[in-house]
N, C-alpha and C positions, 0 to 999 in steps of 0.2 A: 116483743121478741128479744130484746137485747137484754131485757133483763131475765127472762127465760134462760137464756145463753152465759146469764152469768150464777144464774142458779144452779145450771149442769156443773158448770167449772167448779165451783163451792164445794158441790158435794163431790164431784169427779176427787178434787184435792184432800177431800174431807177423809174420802175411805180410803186413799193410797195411803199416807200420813197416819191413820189409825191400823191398818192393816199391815203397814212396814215396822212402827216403832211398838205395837203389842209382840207381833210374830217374831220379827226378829231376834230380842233377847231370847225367847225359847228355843231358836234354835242353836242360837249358842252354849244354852245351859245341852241343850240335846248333844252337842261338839265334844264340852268337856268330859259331861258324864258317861254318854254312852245309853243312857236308859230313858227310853220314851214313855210320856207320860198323857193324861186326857190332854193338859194345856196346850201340849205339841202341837195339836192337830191343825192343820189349815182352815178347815171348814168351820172350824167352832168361831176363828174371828169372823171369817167372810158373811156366817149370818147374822151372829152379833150383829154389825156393822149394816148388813142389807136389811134387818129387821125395824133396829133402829130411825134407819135414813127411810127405809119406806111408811112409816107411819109418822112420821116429821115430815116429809113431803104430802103427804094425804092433807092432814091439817094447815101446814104453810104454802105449801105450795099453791101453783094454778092447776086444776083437775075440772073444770067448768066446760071443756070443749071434749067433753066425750059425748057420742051421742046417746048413749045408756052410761050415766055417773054410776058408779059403782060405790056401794057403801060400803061402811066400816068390817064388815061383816069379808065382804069380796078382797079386802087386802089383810084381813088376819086370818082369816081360814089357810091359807096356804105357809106361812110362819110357825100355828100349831099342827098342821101337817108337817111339818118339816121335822119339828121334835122326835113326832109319831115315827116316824121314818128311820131315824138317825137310832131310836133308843130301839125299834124294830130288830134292824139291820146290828148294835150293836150288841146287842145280847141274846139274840133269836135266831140269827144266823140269814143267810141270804132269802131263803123261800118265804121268812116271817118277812123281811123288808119288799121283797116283790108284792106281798099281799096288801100289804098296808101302804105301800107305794100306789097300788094301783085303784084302792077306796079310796086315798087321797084324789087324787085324778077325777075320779068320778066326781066328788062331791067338788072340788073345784071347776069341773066343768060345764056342771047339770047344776050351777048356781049363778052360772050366766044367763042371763034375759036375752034371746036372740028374735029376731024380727024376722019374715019370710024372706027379706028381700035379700038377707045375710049367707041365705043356706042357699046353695047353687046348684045345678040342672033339677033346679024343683022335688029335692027330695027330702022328705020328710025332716024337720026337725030335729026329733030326739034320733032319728038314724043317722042324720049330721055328727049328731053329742055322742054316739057311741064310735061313730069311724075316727071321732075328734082324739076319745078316749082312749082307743087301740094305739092312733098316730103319737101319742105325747107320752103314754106306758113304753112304747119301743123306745122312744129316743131317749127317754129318761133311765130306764133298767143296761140298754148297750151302748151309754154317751161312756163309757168307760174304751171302750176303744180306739178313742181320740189320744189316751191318757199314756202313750208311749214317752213322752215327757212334759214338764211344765208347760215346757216352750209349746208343743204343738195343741194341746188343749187350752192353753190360754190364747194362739193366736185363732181357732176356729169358734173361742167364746165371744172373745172381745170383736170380730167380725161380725158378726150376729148381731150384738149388742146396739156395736157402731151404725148398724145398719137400722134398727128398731128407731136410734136416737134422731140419724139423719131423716127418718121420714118424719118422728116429730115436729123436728124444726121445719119441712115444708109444708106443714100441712097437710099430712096424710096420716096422721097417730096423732093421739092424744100426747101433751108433751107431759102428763104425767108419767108415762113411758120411761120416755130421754131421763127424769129423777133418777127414774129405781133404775133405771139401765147402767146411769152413769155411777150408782152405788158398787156395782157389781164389775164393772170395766175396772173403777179405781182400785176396791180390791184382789181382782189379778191383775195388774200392775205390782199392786203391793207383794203379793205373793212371789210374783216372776222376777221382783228385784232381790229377793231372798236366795232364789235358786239361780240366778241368773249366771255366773258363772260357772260354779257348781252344784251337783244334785244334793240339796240336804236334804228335808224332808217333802215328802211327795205326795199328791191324792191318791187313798187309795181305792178300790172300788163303790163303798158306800160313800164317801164324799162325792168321788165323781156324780152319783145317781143326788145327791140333794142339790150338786151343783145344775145338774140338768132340770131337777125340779123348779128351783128358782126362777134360772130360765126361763121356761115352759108356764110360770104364771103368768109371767110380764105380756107371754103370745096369747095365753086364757083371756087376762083381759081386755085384750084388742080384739075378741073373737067375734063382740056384737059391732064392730069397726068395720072400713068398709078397705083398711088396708090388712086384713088377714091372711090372705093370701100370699102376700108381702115376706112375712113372717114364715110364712111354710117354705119360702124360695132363700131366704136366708140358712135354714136347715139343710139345705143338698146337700155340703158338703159330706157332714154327717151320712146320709142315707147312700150316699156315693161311697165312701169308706166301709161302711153295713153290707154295700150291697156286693163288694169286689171281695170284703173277707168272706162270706157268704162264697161266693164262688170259689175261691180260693181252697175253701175248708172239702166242699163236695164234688169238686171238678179238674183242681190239681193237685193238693196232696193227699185227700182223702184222708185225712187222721187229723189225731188233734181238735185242740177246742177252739172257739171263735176267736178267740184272741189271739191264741200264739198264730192263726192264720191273717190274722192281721194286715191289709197290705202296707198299710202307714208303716207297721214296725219293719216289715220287708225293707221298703224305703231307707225308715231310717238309718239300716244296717249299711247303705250304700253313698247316701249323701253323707255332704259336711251339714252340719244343725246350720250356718247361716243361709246355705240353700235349700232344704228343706224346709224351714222357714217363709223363706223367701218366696219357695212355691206355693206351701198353704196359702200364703196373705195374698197374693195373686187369684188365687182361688175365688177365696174369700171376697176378696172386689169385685168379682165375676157375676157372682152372687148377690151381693149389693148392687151390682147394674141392673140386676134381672127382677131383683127384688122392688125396685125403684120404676124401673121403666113401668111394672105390672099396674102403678095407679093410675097409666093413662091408657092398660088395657081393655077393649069392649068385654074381653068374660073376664072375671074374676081367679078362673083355676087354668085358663092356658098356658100360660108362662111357666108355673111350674113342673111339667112334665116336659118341656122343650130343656129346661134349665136343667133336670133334672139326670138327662143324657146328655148333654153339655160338661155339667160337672163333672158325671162318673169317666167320661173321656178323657178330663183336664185332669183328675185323681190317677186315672190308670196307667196317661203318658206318663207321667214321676219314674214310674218303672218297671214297665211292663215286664213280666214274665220272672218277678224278680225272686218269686216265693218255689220256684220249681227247687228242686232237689239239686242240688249241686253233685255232678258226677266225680268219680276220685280218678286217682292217674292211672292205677290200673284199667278202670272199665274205659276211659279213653284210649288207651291201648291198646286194648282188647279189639275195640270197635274198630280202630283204627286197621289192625293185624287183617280183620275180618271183613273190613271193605276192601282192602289190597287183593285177599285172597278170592270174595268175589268179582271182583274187575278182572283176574287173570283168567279167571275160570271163563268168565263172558268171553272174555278174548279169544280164548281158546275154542271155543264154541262156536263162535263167529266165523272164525279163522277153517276148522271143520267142516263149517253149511258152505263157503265159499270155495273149498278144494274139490266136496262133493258136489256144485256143481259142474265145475270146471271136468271132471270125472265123466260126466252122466252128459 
């Protein structure tokens, strides 16, 4: 285990270090010049770098303690999806990167070996593989709406992550895991120290979606594991922020697209970024208790629908009611003139029913 522990740290240092000193000149060449270019891009180091480290972990690493070992096959398939995706999404435009996003998916998913005892309240297998496949197309196509700044998609990434790594080390994941977790932790790090003070260059939507892809391998292949579930409870936050833009979009402002109904970017317009922050990662721990406590639950899928409204309460306190329409001074005025005017009226009213009886 300790040298486990020093293998996370190796590569944890390996990709902040490569992801700092590649990205960063770029974004100073981007400072001077003004003109962005493919190098710029954030995502190009981050898979580099996860590509790399995940296939030098497959080979050096320990990978022996899974209980369906995954071949060669199960960690490069989702790297050349990843190409597919990015050259999709770049030149095709969104509908071509959602199609190919989501044959990705499939063939990453439906290339798991899964065991009866895996698939819970006794339903079908490949219906498992297809609800798997709906669950990881969502978070992967709308993990863009984490993406209000660095800061807040990298602290609900690297929670996730964190949380994948910590079940490694106690034995509840494979610690091939915790490798390629820690490949991906290290580079947003690296990336958040680029923009850490101020916004230079940012993910923009197809990035966010290969970033969620990534992701979303690492949970693939824990799927024939018996901490998968684990995995799904680490994602609330996400489906918490999906589920309140979601309402936001068709219940309080009734316009607009998903994202500008946002409630994260709501938030953000209200907090300071070290508390905003501050509340994600709180979140995020919430998350990882819920995530944690589940390997010493009797079913496998309870926890995460308890966590599930847990989170979106801990998401919605941030700021409730924050996305409503802000009224201007005059319709304050207005209302104001027009409750004075019916309170006199009442009065008057009142005052009327009480002389006629006094009368009668």
């Amino acid at each position: 285990m300790e040298m486990a522990l020093f293998y996370f740290l190796i590569l944890l240092l390996f990709s902040f270090a490569a992801m700092y000193f590649s990205f960063a000149p770029q974004v100073k060449i981007f400072e001077k010049s003004g003109n962005f270019t493919f190098f710029m891009q954030p995502i190009l180091y981050i898979f580099i770098i996860y590509a790399f480290g995940t296939i030098s972990a497959y080979y050096l690493g320990e990978n022996n303690d899974f209980i369906a070992k995954p071949d060669i096959l199960r960690v490069v398939l989702p790297l050349v999806c990843t190409i597919f995706i990015y050259v999709a999404g770049l030149f095709f435009g969104e509908k071509a990167k959602a199609f190919v996003l989501l044959l990705s998916i499939i063939g990453c998913v439906f290339l798991q070996p899964l065991e009866a005892k895996f698939v819970p309240f006794g339903i079908n297998e490949y219906l498992f593989k297809i609800l798997a496949v709906i669950f990881f197309f969502v978070f992967c196509f709308y993990y863009k709406i984490l993406n209000i700044l660095p800061h807040t998609i990298f602290v609900v990434s690297t929670t996730m992550l964190i949380g994948v790594s910590l079940l490694s080390f106690v034995g509840g994941a494979p610690l091939y895991l915790a490798y390629v977790c820690a490949l991906l932790i290290g580079s947003l790090c690296g990336f958040l120290g680029v923009n850490l003070h101020s916004l230079k260059i940012e993910l923009d939507n197809l990035s966010c979606s290969i970033l969620a892809f990534l992701i979303c391998n690492i949970f693939i292949l824990n799927i024939s594991e018996l901490s998968f579930s684990s995995c799904i409870i680490f994602t609330m936050l996400f489906w918490a922020e999906l589920a309140l833009s979601i309402y936001n979009k068709f219940f309080v402002n009734e316009k607009g697209n998903l994202l500008e109904n946002s409630h994260l970017l709501a938030v953000a317009q209200k907090l300071t970024l070290n508390t905003l922050v501050s509340n994600l990662f709180k979140i995020g721990l919430v998350c990882m208790f819920f995530g944690w406590f589940q390997l010493f639950s009797i079913n496998q899928y309870s926890l995460p629908i308890i966590s599930f409204f847990i989170v979106i309460w801990l998401d919605n306190s941030m700021g409730a009611n924050l996305l409503r329409t802000p009224k201007s001074l005059k319709q304050i005025n207005s209302e104001f003139v027009a409750d004075i005017k019916q309170n006199l009226k009442d009065t008057k009213e009142s005052f009327s029913q009480i002389k006629n009886k006094k009368d009668n």
